[in-house]
MARSE-222223 format. One record per residue (C-alpha): residue number from 1; residue in three letters; chain; y, x, z negated. Coordinates in pm, 1 decimal. Layout:
N
num:NUM, residu:ala, chaine:A, v:Y, u:X, w:Z
...
END
This chain:
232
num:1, residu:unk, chaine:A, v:9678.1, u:8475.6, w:-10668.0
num:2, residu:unk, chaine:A, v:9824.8, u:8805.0, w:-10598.8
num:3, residu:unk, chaine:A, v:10003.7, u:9024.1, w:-10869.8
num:4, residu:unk, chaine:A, v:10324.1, u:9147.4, w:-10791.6
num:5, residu:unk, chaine:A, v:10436.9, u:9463.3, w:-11010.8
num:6, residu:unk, chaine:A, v:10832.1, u:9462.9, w:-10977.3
num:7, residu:unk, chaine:A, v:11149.3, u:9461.2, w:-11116.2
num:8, residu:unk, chaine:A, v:11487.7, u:9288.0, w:-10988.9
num:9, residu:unk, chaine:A, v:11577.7, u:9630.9, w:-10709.3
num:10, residu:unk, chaine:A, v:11574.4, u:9640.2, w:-10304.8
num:11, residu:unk, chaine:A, v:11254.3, u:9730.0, w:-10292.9
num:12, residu:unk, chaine:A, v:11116.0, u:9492.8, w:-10545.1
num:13, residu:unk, chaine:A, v:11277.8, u:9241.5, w:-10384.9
num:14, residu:unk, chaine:A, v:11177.9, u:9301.6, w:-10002.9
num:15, residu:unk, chaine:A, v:10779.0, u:9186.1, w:-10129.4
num:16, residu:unk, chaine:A, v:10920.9, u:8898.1, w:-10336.9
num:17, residu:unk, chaine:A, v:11098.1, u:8787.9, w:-10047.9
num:18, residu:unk, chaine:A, v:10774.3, u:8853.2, w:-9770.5
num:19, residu:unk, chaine:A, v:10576.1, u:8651.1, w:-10039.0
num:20, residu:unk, chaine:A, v:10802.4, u:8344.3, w:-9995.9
num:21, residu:unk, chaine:A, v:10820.4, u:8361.9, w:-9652.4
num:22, residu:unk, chaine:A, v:10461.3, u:8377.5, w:-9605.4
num:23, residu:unk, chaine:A, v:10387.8, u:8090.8, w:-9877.6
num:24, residu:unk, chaine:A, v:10167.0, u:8319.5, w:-10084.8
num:25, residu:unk, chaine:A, v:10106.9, u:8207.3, w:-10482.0
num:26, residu:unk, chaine:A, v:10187.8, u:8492.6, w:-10682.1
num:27, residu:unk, chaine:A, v:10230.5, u:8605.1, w:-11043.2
num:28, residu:unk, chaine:A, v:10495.1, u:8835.9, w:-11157.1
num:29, residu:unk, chaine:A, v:10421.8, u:9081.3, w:-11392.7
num:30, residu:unk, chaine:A, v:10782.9, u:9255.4, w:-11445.6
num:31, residu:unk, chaine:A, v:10777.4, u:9663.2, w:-11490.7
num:32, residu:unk, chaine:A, v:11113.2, u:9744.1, w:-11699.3
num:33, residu:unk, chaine:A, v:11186.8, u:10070.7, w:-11561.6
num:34, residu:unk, chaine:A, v:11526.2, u:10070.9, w:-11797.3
num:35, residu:unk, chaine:A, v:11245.6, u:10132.3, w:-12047.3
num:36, residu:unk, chaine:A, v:10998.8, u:10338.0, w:-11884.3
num:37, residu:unk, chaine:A, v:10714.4, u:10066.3, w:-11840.2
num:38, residu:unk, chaine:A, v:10692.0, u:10225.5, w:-11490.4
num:39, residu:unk, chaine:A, v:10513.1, u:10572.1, w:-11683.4
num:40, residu:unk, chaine:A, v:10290.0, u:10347.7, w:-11852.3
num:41, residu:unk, chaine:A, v:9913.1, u:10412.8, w:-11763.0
num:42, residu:unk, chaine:A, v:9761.3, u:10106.5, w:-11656.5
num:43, residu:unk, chaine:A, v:10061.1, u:10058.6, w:-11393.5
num:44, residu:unk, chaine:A, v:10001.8, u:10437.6, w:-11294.4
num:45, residu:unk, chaine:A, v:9656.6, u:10363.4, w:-11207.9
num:46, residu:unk, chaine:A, v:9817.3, u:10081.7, w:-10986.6
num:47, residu:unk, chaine:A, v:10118.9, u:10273.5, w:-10855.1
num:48, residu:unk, chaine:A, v:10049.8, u:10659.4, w:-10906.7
num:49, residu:unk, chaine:A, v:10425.5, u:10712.9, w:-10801.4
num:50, residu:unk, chaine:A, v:10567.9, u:10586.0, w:-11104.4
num:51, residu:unk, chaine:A, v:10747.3, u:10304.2, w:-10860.1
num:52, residu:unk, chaine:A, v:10781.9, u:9925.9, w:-10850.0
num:53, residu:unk, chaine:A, v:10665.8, u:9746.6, w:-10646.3
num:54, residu:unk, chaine:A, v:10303.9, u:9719.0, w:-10671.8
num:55, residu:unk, chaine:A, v:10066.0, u:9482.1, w:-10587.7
num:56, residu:unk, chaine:A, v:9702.5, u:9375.0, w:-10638.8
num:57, residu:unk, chaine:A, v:9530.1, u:9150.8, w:-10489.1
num:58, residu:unk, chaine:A, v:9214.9, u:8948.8, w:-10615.3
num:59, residu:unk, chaine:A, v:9120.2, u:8865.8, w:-10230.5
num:60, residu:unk, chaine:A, v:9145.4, u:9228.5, w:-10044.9
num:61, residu:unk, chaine:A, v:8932.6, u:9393.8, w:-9774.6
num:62, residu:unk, chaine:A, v:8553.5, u:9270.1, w:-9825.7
num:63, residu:unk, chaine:A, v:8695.6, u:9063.8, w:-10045.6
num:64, residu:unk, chaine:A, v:8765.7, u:9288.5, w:-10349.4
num:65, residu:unk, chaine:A, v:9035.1, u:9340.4, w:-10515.1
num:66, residu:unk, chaine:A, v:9269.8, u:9558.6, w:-10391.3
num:67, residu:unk, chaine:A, v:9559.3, u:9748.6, w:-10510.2
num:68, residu:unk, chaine:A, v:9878.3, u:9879.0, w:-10342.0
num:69, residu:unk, chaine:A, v:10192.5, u:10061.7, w:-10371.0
num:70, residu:unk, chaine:A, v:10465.2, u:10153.9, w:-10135.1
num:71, residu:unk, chaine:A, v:10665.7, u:9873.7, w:-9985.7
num:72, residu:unk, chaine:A, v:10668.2, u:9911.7, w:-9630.5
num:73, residu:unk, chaine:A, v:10258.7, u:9941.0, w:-9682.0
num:74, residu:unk, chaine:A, v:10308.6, u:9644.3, w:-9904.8
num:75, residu:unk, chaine:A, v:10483.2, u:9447.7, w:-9644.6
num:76, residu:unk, chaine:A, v:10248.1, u:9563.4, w:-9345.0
num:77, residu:unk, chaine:A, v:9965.0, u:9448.5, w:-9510.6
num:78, residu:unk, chaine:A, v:10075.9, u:9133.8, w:-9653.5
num:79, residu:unk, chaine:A, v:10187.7, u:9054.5, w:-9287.1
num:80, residu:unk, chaine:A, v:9840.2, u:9154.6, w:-9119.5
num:81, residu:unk, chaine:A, v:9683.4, u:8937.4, w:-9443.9
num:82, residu:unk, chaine:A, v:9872.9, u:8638.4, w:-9343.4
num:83, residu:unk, chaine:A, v:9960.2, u:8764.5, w:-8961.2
num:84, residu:unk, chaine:A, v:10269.0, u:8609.5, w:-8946.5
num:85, residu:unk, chaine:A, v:10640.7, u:8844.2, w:-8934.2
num:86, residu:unk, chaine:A, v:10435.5, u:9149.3, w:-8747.8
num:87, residu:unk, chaine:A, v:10350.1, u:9097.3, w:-8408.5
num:88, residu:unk, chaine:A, v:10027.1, u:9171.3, w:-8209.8
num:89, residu:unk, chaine:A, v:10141.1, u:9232.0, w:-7928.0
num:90, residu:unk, chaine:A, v:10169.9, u:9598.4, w:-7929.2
num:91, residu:unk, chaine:A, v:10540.5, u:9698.6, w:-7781.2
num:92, residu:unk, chaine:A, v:10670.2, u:9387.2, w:-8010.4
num:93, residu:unk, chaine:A, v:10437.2, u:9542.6, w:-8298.3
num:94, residu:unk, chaine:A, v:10600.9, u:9890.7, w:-8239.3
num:95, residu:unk, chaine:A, v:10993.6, u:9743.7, w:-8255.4
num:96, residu:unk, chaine:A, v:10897.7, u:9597.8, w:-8581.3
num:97, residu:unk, chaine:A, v:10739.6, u:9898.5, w:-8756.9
num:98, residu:unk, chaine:A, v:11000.6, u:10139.2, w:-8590.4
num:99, residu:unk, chaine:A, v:11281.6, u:9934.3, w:-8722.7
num:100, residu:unk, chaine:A, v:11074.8, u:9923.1, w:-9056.6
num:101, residu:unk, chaine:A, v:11031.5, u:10311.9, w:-9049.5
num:102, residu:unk, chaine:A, v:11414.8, u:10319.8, w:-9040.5
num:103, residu:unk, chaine:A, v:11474.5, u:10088.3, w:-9318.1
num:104, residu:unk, chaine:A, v:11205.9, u:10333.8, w:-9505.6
num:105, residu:unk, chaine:A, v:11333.4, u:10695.2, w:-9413.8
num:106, residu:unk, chaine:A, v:11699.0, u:10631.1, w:-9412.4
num:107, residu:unk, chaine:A, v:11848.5, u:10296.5, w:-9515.1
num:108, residu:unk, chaine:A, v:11685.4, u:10299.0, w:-9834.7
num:109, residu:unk, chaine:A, v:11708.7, u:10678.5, w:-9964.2
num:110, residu:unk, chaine:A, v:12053.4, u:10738.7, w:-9800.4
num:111, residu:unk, chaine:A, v:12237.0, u:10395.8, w:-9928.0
num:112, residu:unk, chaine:A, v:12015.3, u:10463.1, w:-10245.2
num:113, residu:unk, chaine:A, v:12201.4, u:10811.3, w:-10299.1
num:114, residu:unk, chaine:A, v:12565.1, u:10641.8, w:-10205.0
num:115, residu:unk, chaine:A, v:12517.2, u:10402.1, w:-10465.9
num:116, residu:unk, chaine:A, v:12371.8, u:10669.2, w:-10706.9
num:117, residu:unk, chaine:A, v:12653.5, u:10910.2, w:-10680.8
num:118, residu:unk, chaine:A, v:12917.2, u:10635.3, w:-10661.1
num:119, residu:unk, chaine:A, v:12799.5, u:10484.3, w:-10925.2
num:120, residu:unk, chaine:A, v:12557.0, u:10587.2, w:-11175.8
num:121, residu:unk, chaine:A, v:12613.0, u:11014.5, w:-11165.1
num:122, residu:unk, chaine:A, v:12701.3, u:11106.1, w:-11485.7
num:123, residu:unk, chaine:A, v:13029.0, u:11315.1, w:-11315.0
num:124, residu:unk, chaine:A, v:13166.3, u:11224.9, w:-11015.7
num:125, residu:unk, chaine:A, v:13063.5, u:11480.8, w:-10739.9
num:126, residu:unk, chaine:A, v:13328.2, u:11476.8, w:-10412.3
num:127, residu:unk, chaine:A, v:13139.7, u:11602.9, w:-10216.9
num:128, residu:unk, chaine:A, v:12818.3, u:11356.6, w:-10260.6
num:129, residu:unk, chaine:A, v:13018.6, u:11094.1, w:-10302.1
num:130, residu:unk, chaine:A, v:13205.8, u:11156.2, w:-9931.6
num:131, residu:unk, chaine:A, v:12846.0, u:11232.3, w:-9755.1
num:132, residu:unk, chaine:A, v:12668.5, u:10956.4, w:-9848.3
num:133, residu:unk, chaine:A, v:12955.4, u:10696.3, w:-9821.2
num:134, residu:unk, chaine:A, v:12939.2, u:10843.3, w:-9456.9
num:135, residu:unk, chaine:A, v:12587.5, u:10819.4, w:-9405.9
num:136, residu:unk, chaine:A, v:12580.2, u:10493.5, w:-9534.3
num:137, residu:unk, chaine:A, v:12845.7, u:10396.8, w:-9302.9
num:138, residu:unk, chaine:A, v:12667.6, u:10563.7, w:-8975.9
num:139, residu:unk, chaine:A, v:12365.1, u:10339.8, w:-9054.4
num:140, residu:unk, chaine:A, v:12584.7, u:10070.9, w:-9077.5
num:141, residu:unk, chaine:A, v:12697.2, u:10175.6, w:-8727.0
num:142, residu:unk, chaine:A, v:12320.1, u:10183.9, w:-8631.9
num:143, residu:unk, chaine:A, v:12224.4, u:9851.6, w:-8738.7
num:144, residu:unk, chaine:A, v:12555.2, u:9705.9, w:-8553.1
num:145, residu:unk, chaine:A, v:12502.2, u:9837.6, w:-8231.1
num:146, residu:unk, chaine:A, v:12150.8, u:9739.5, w:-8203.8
num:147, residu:unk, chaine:A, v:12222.5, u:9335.2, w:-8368.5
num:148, residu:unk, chaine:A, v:12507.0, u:9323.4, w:-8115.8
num:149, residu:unk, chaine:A, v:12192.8, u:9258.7, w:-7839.1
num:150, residu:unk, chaine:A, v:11969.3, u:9100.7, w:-8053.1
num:151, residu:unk, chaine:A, v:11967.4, u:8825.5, w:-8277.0
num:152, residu:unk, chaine:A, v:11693.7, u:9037.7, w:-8537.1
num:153, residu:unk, chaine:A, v:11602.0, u:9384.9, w:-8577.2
num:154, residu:unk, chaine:A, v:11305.1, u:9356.3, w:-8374.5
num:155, residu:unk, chaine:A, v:11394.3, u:9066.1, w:-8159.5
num:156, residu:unk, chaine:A, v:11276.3, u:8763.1, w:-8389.0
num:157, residu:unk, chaine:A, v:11270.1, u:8748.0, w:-8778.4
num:158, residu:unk, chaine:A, v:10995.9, u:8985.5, w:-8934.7
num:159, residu:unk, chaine:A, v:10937.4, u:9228.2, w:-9209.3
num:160, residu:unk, chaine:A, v:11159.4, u:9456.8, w:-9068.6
num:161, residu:unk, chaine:A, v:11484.8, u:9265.2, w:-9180.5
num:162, residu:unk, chaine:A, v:11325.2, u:9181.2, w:-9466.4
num:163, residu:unk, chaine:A, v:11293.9, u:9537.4, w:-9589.3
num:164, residu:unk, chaine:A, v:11685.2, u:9558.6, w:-9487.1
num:165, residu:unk, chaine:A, v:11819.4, u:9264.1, w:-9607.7
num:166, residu:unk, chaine:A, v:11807.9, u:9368.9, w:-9980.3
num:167, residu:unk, chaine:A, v:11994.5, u:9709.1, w:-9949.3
num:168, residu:unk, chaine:A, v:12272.7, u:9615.4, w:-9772.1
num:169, residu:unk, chaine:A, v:12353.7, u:9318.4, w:-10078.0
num:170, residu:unk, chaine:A, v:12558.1, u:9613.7, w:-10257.3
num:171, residu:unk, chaine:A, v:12761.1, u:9715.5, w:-9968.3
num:172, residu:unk, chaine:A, v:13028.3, u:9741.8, w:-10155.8
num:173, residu:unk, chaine:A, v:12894.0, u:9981.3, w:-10377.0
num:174, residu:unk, chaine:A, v:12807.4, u:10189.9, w:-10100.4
num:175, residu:unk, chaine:A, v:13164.2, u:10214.9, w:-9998.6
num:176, residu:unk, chaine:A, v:13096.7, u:9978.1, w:-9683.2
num:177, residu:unk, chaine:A, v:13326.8, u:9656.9, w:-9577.9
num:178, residu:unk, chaine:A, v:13107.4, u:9456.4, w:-9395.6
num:179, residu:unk, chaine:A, v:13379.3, u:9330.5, w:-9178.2
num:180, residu:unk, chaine:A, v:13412.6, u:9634.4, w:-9033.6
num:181, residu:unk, chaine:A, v:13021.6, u:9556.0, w:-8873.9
num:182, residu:unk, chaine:A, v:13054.9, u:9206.3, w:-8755.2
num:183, residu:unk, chaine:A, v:12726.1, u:9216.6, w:-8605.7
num:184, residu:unk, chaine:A, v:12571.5, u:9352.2, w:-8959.3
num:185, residu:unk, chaine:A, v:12764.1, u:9057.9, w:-9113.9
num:186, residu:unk, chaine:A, v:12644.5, u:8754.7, w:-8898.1
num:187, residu:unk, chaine:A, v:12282.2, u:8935.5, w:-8976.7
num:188, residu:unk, chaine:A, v:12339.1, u:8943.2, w:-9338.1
num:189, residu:unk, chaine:A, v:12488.9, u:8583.9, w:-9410.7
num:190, residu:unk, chaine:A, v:12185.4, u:8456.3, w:-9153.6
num:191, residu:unk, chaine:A, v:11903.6, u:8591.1, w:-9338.4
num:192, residu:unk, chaine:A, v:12147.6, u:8490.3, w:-9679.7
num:193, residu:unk, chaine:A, v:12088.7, u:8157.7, w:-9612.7
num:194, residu:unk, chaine:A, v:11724.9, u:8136.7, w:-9586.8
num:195, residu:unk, chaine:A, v:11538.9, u:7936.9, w:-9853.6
num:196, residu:unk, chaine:A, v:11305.2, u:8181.6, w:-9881.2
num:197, residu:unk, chaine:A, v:11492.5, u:8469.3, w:-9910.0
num:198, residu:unk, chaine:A, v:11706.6, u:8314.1, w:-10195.3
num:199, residu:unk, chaine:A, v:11363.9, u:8211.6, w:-10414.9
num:200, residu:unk, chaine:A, v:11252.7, u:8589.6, w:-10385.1
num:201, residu:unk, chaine:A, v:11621.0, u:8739.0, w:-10512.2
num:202, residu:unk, chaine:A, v:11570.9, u:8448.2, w:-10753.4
num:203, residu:unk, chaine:A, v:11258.0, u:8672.3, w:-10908.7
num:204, residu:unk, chaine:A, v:11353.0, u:8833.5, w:-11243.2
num:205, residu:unk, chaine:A, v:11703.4, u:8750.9, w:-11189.1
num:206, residu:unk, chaine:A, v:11787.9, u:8702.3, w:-11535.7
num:207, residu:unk, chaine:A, v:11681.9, u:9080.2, w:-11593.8
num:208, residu:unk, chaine:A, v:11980.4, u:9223.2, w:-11338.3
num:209, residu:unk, chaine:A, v:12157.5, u:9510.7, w:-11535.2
num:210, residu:unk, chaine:A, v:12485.2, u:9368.7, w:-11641.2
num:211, residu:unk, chaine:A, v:12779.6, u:9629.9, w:-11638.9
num:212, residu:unk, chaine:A, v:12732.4, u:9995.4, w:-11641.7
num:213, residu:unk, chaine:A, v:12381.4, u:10194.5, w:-11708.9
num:214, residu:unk, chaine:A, v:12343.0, u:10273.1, w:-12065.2
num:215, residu:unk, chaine:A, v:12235.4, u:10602.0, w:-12187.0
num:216, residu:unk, chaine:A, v:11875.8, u:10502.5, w:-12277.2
num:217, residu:unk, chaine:A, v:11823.0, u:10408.4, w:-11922.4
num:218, residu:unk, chaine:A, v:12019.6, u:10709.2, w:-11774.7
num:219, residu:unk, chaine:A, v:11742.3, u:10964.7, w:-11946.8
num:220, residu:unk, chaine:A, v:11462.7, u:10717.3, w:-11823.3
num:221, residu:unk, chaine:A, v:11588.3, u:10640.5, w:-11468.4
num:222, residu:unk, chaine:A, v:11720.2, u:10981.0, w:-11397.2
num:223, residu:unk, chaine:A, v:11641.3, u:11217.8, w:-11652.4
num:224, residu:unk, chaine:A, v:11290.4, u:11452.1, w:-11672.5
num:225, residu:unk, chaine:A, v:11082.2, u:11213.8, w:-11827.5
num:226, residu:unk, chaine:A, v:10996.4, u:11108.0, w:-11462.3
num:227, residu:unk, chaine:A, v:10891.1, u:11474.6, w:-11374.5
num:228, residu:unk, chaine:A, v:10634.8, u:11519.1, w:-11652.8
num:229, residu:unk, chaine:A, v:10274.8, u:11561.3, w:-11502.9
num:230, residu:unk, chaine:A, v:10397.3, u:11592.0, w:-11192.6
num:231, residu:unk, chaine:A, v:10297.1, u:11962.3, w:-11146.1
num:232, residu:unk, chaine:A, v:10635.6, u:12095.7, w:-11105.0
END
């Protein structure tokens, strides 16, 4: 049974979600990073990035256990495990991982920073706040263009819209409408509606933050804590 380090985020949620799809048995061992469990050191041996999620698994190359962080690694290898939601066949391989390299370099840390600023910066910041909503909105205008040809990211269903799926469920907090992306928004209600997809956002649901970030989490979450040992 594999052990799945998370907590109730996008990227916690994308290897939840792979690990339903797939039919895997796994254990969930949740990492509060409100409280700082991600600095503690037997995760940091697991995940030297201080970052959920992590996994290990009992049944890994050689058949060792095997630990991993990184979510787009996560989801590679759990496809190539199980080889189902990443194709073989190479140009089909290459649409997936290219379309999982965007989700990686600028889906998730640009709609990450609109939400941050627009939400959780202690001041508001104009200027932030107007580039990312506009980033987040060109990405928006990315992911429409291309799903007005194709039913999927990549053609059929992989792990590609299953690392998009879960950061484009706070759309609105990212200053987006998605009306304004029809394509985006047939996407988004079809993956909605998959079984699987709904057990893995059921994972550590109960723990979602309710209302605004308290100060305690601020200083953990964003504060230096998270820089100490770093080397900087």
């Amino acid at each position: 049974m594999i052990d799945l380090y998370t907590w109730p985020t996008p990227n916690g949620f994308k290897v939840s979600i792979l690990l339903e799809e797939l039919g895997l048995s796994y254990n969930v061992i949740p990492i509060d990073i409100n409280k700082g469990d991600q600095f503690e050191p037997d995760f940091l041996k697991i995940s030297p990035n201080n970052k959920i999620p992590a996994i290990v698994d009992p049944e890994g190359p050689g058949e060792h256990p095997y630990a991993l962080f990184e979510s787009g690694a996560i989801l590679i290898y759990l496809a190539e495990k199980t080889s189902k939601l990443l194709p073989t066949e190479p140009s089909e391989r290459y649409q997936t991982i290219q379309w999982l390299m965007f989700q990686m370099g600028g889906v998730g840390p640009m709609l990450g920073q609109a939400h941050h600023f627009r939400s959780y910066a202690p001041e508001p910041i104009a200027y932030a706040i107007d580039r990312y909503t506009k980033e987040a909105g060109r990405l928006y205008g990315v992911l429409d263009r291309h799903l007005a040809e194709q039913e999927y990211l990549a053609g059929a269903y992989s792990i590609a819209d299953i690392a998009t799926y879960p950061w484009l469920r706070s759309y609105e907090r990212q200053g987006q409408n998605l009306a304004d992306f029809p394509h985006v928004q047939r996407w988004f209600n079809a993956i909605g509606e998959r079984p699987a997809v709904q057990k893995g956002l059921a994972v550590l649901a109960d723990r979602v933050r309710q209302g605004p970030i308290d100060e305690q989490a601020r200083a953990v979450l964003f504060g230096d804590k998270q820089y100490q040992g770093s080397g900087s």
